[in-house]
C-alpha positions in Angstrom: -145.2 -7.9 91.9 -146.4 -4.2 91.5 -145.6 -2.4 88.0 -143.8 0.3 90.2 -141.8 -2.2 91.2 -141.1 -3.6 87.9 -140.5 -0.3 86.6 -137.3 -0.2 88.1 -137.3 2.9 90.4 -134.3 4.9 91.2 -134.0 3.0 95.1 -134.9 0.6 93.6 -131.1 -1.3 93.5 -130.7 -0.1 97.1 -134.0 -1.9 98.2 -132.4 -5.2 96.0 -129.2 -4.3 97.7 -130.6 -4.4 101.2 -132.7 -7.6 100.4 -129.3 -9.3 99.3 -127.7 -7.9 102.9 -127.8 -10.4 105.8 -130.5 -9.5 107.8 -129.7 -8.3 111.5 -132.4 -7.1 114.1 -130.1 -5.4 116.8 -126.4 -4.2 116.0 -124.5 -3.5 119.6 -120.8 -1.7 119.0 -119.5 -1.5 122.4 -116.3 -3.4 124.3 -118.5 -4.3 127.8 -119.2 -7.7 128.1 -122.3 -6.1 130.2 -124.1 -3.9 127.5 -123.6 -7.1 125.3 -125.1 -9.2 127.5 -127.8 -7.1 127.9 -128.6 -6.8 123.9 -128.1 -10.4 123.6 -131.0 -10.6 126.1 -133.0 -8.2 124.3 -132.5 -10.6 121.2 -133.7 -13.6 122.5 -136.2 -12.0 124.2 -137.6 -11.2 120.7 -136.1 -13.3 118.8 -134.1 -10.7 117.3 -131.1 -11.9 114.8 -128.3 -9.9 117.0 -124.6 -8.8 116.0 -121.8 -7.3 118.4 -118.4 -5.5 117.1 -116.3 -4.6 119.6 -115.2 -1.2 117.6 -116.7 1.3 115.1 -113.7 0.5 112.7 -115.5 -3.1 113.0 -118.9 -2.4 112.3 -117.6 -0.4 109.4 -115.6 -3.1 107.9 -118.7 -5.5 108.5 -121.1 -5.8 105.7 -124.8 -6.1 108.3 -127.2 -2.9 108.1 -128.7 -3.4 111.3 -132.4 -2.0 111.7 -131.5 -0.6 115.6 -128.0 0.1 116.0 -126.6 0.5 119.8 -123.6 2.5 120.2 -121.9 2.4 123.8 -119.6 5.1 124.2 -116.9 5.0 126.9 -116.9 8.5 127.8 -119.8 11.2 128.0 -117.6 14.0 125.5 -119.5 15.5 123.2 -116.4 14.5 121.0 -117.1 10.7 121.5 -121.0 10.4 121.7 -121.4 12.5 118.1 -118.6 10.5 116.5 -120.3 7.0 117.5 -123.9 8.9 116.2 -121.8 10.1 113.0 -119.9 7.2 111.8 -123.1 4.8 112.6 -125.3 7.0 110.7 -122.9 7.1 107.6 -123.0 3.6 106.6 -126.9 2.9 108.6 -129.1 5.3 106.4 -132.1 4.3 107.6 -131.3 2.4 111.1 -132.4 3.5 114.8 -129.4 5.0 116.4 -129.5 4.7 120.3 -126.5 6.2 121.8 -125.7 5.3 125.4 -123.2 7.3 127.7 -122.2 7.0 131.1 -123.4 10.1 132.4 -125.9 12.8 131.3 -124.8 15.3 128.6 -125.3 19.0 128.9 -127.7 20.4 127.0 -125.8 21.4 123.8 -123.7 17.9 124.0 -127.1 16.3 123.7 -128.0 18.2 120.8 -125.1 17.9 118.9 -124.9 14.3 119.6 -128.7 14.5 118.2 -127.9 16.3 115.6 -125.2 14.0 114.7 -127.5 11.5 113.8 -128.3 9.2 117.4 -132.6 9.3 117.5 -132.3 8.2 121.0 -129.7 9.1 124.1 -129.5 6.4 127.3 -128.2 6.5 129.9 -125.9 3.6 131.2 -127.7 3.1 134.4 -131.0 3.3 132.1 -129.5 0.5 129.7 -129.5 -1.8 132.1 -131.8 -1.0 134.9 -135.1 -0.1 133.1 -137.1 -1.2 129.9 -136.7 1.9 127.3 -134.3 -0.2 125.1 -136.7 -3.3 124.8 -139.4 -0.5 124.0 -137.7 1.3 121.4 -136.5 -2.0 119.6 -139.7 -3.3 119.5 -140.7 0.3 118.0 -138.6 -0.5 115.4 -138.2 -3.8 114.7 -141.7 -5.2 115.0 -144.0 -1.7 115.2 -142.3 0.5 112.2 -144.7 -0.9 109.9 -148.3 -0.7 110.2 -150.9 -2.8 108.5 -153.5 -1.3 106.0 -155.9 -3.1 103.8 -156.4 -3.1 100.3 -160.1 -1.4 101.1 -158.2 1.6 102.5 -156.7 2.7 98.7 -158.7 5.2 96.4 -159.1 4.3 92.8 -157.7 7.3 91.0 -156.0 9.4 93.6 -152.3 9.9 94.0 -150.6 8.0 97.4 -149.0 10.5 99.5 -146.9 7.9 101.3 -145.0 4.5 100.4 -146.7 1.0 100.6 -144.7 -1.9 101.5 -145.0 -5.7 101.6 -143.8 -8.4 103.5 -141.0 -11.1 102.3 -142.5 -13.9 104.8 -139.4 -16.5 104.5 -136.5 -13.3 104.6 -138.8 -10.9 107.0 -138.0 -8.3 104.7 -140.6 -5.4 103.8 -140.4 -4.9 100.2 -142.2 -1.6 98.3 -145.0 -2.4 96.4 -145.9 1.3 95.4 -144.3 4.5 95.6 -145.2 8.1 97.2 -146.9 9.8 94.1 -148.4 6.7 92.7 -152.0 6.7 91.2 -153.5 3.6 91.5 -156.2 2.2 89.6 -158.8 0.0 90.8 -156.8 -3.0 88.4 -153.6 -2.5 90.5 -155.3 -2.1 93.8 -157.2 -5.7 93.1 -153.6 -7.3 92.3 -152.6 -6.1 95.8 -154.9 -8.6 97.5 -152.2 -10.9 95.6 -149.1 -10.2 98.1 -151.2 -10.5 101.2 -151.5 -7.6 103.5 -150.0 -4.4 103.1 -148.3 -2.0 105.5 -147.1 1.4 105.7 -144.5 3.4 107.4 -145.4 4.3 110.8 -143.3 8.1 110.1 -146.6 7.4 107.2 -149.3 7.3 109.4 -150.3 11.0 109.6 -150.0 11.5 105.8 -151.9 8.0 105.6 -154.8 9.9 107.9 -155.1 12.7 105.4 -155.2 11.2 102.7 -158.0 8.8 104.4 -159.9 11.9 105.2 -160.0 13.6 102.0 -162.6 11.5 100.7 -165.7 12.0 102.8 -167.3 8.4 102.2 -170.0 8.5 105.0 -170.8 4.6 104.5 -169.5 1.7 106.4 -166.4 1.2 104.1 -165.6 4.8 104.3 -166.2 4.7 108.0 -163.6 1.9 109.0 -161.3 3.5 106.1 -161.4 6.0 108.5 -161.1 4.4 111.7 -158.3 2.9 110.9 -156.9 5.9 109.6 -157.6 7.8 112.7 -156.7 4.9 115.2 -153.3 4.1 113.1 -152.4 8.4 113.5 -152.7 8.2 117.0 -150.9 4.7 117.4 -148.0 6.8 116.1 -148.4 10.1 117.4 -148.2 8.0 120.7 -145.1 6.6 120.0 -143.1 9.4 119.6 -144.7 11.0 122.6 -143.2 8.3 124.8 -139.9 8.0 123.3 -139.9 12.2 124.0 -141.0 11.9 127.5 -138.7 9.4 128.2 -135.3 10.6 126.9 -133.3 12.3 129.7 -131.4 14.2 126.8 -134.5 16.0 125.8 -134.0 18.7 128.2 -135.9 21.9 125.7 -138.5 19.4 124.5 -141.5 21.0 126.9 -143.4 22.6 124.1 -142.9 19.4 122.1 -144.1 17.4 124.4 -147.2 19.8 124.6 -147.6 19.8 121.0 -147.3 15.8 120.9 -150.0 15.5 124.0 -152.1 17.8 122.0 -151.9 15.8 118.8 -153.0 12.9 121.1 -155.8 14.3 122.4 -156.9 15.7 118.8 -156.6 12.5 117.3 -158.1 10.8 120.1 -161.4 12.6 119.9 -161.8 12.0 115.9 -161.8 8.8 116.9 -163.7 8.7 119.5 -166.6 9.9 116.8 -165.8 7.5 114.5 -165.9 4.8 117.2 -169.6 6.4 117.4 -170.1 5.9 113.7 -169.2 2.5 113.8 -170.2 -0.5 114.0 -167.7 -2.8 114.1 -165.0 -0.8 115.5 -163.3 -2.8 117.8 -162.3 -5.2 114.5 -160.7 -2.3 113.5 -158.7 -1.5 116.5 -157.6 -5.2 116.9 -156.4 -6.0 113.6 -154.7 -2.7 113.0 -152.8 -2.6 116.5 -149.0 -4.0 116.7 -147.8 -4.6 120.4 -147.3 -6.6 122.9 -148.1 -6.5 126.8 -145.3 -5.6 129.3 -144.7 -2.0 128.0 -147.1 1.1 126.4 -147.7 -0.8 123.0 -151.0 -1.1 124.3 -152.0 1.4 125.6 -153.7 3.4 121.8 -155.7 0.0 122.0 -157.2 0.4 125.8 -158.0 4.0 124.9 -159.6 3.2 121.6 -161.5 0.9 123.6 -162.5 3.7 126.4 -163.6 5.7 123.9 -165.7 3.3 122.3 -167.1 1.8 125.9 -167.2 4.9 127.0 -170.2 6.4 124.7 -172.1 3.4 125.0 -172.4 3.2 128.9 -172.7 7.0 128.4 -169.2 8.3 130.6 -168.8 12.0 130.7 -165.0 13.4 130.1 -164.2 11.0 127.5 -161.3 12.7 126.1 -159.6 13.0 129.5 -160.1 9.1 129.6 -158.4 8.1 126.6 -155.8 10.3 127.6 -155.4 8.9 131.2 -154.9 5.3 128.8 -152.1 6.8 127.3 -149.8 8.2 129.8 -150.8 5.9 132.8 -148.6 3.3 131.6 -145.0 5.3 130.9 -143.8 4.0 134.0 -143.6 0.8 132.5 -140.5 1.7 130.3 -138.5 2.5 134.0 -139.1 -1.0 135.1 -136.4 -3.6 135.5 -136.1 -5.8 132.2 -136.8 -8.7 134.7 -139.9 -7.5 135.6 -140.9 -6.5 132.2 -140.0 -9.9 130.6 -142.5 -11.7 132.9 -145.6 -8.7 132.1 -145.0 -9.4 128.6 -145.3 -13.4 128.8 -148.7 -12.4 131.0 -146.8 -13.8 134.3 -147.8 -11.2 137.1 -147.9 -14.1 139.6 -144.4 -14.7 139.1 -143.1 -11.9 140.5 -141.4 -12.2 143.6 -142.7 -10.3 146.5 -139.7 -7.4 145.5 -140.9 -7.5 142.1 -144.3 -7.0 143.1 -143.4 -3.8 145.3 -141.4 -2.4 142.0 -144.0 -3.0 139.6 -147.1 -1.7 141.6 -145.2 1.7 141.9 -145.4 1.9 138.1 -148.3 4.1 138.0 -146.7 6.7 140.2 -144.0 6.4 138.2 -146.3 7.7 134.9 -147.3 10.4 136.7 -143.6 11.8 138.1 -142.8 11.7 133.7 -145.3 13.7 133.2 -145.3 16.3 135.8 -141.5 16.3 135.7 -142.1 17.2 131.5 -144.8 19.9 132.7 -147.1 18.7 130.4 -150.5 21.2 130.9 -152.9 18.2 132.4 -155.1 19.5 135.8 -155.7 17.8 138.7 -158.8 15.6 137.7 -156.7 14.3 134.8 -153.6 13.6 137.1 -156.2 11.6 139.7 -156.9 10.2 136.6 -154.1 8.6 135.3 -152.7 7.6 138.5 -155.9 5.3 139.7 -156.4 2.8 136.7 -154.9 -0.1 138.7 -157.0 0.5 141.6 -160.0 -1.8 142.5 -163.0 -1.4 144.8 -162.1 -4.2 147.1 -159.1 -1.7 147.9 -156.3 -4.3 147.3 -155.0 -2.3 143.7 -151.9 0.2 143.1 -150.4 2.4 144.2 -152.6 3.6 146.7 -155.2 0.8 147.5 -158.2 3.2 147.3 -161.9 2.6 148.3 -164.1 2.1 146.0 -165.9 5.7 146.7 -162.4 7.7 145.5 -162.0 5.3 142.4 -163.7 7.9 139.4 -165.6 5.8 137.1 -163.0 6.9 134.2 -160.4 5.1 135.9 -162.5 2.0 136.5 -163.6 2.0 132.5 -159.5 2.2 131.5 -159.5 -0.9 134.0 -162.4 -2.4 132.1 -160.6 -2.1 129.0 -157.1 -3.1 130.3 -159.2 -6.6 130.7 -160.8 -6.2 127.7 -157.6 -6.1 125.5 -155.7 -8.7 127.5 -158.6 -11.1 126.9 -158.8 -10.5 122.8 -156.0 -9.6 121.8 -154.6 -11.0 118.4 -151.7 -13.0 118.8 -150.2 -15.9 117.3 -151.0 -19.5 117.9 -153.5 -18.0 119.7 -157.5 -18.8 118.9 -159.8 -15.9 118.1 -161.9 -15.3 120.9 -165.4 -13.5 120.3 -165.4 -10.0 121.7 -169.1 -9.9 123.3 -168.8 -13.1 125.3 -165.3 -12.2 126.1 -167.1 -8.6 127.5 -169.9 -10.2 129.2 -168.0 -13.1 131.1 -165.9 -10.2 132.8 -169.0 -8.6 133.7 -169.9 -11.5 134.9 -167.7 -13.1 137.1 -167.5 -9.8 138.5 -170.9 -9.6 139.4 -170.7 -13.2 141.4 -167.3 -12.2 142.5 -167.3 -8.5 143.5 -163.6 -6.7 144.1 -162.9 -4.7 140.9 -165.5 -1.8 140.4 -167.8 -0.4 142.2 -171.5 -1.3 142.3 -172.8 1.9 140.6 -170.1 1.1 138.0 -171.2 -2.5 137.2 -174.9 -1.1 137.2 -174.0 0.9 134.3 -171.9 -2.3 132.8 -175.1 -4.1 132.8 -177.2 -1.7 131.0 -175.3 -1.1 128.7 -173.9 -4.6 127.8 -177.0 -7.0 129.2 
């Protein structure tokens, strides 16, 4: 254990505290046998450790800190929903508050209720008729904390964030230094000790400064910074989708702008790192936390793009990695049914209905982000909305020839294959990146129906 630990720290009792408290994934307070059998859903699902009251004067005599807490309120008064937010946010500190209501709240409701202390409002209907709640527990549960190496810490200069690690047997994160903390190269050698190490993702930005500050041009310095950069956007991207996404957020236009900026900032530091460096898709891999079915992914596929992208020598980059991002927000407005079977890989499961639902996804992307007015042109919107086509015109939405499918859309295709195909998972082998890469190329060339032939001519002269 760390000597900031063993100092004894003021939280210190409250992280001992919380430790000693029975752990609990997802927390539901509601009386509808529905919402409950939705949540329990959600649990096994994940494997989440779940716990229902039936009343807030339940959950408050109950001793569980859940880490998402679900509050189900009756009726859509600003009186009820900020009371729910209120008392769930006095005794749950540091939990995700989703609040859901039966109808939408006006404007001011919905900030008060925000205000209040809920981070996230749903709608009923939404509850149990898309997938936002499986995305934001999985936000929380399994992609709050981000994984950083023992490489990425400066001998000698103060930590601007907090670094945790993991309690395998209890799944509890437990600090192992503190915001403020100068490390020397001693205690930094001792952290290879507890395995890997993780920050929060609310971290990552400050984690990217701090990463930056030291201008280390050599390969250590380089993938410090890599997976600085790709870890920033990760998170930048998550908020992003959880804005676009919450029908409360009705004055959140500039935000979203600001967030979509961010984004695209972030994405092309990257983007020149990616250039820098080697080994970059190690980087990406082992520093991404997600799961298929939903937008974890999708910081991965345009990492990806962007590192593709410059070596098959794509123009409009930037709009590419971009396109990654928000082509896939549909997914959080499809069916939990549908979603379950994309995230155990099982696309040829879905019935014929499914398959109608689904392949509208795309479209669905799109109507977020011109409904949210977010400042992206026409060539970007063509973009976004074309990643699932294919040349042999049997892809969604709008089965296009091969001649109207931009070679941008085709590369975020590319990569979409890519990740799916080496992705880190458990009881899963490690596959080798380059064959994985050349047998797509491959069995594309002796099977043609993806891209196009001017496409696959610059696929094979890049990667041979």
């Amino acid at each position: 254990m760390s000597e900031s630990i063993a100092q004894g720290r003021p939280n210190l009792a409250g992280t001992i505290e919380q430790l000693m408290t029975d752990h609990v994934d997802l927390g539901i307070i509601t009386d509808s046998d529905a919402a409950i059998a939705r949540c329990r859903a959600v649990g096994e699902q994940f494997e989440y450790r779940l716990k229902e009251w039936r009343t807030l004067d339940q959950f408050l005599e109950g001793q569980e800190i859940p880490r998402v807490v679900v509050a189900y309120v009756s009726n859509a008064s600003q009186e009820g929903a900020a009371e729910a937010a209120q008392v769930v946010r006095y005794k749950c500190r540091d939990s995700f508050i989703i609040c859901v209501v039966p109808d939408r709240l006006g404007r001011e409701v919905a900030a008060f209720v925000k205000k209040s202390g809920a981070h996230l409002i749903l709608l009923a209907e939404e509850l149990h008729q898309t997938s936002k709640l499986e995305y934001a527990c999985t936000q929380v549960v399994k992609a709050d904390y981000l994984p950083i190496k023992t490489a990425d810490l400066m001998p000698g200069q103060a930590i601007p964030f907090d670094i945790y690690h993991l309690l395998p047997i209890r799944q509890k994160f437990l600090k192992f230094a503190f915001e403020g903390d100068t490390l020397n190269q001693e205690k930094i050698s001792k952290a290879t000790e507890v395995g890997e190490l993780y920050i929060k993702k609310m971290s990552a930005e400050k984690f990217n400064l701090y990463t930056n500050s030291n201008p280390d041009r050599s390969a250590r310095g380089l993938a410090r910074r890599c997976r600085s950069q790709f870890l920033a956007l990760y998170s930048s991207y998550a908020q992003l989708v959880l804005l676009l996404t919450d029908q409360s957020e009705y004055a959140s236009f500039k935000e979203g702008e600001s967030l979509l900026k961010r984004c695209r900032d972030l994405g092309s530091e990257l983007m020149i790192t990616l250039g820098e460096f080697g080994n970059a898709w190690e980087i990406v891999n082992n520093s991404t936390i997600g799961e298929f079915g939903s937008t974890e992914r999708a910081p991965a596929v345009a990492a990806y793009a962007a590192l593709f992208g410059l070596q098959i020598d794509i123009a409009g980059i930037s709009d590419i990695m971009i396109a990654a991002l928000l082509s896939e927000l549909g997914l959080l407005l499809l069916p939990p049914d549908i979603s379950v079977k994309l995230r155990a890989q099982e696309l040829d499961q879905l019935s014929p209905e499914q398959r109608r639902i689904y392949e509208l996804y795309p479209q669905k992307s799109l109507d977020i982000v011109l409904g949210r007015k977010l400042p992206v042109d026409e060539k970007l919107r063509e973009l976004l909305i074309s990643t699932h086509e294919r040349a042999d015109e049997t892809g969604f939405p709008r089965k296009l020839p091969a001649r109207r499918i931009s070679e941008g859309a085709q590369l975020v295709h590319f990569c979409r294959l890519f990740d799916q195909k080496t992705v880190i998972a458990m009881g899963k082998a490690r596959v080798d990146r380059e064959d994985v890469r050349r047998e797509i190329i491959r069995q594309e060339l002796q099977n043609p129906s993806r891209f196009s032939p001017l496409f696959m001519e610059k696929l094979k002269k890049a990667f041979p």
